[in-house]
FIKE-6071 format. One record per residue (C-alpha): residue in three letters; x, y, z. Coordinates in steps of 0.02 Angstrom, whole numbers, padded with zeros to 5 digits, always signed. Layout:
N
alaXYZ...
// end
This chain:
40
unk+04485+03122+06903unk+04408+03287+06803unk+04533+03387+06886unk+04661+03288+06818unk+04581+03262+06644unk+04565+03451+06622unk+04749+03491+06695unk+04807+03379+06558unk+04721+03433+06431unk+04776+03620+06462unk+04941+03573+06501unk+04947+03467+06309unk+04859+03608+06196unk+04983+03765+06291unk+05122+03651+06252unk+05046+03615+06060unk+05032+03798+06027unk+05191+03866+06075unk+05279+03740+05989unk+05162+03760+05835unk+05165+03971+05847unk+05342+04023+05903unk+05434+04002+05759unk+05295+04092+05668unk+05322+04224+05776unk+05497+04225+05763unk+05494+04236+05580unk+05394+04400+05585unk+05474+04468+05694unk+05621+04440+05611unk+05534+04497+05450unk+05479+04653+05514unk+05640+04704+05613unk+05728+04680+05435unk+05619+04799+05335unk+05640+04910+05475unk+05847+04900+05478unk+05819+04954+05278unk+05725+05104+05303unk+05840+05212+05425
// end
């Protein structure tokens, strides 16, 4: 089933790269909302 095979496939790398990218994410935005807090 190609239908299948490709739902799968999107379903696995969506699920890779949030897990792989949102706490890199959260650590700049983190980062950045500290070095704003220090400036005002």
């Amino acid at each position: 089933y190609p239908i299948l095979k490709s739902f799968l496939a999107g379903s696995f790398s969506g699920t890779f790269s949030t897990i792989l990218f949102q706490p890199l994410d959260l650590v700049k935005t983190r980062l950045q909302s500290t070095v704003t807090n220090n400036h005002v």
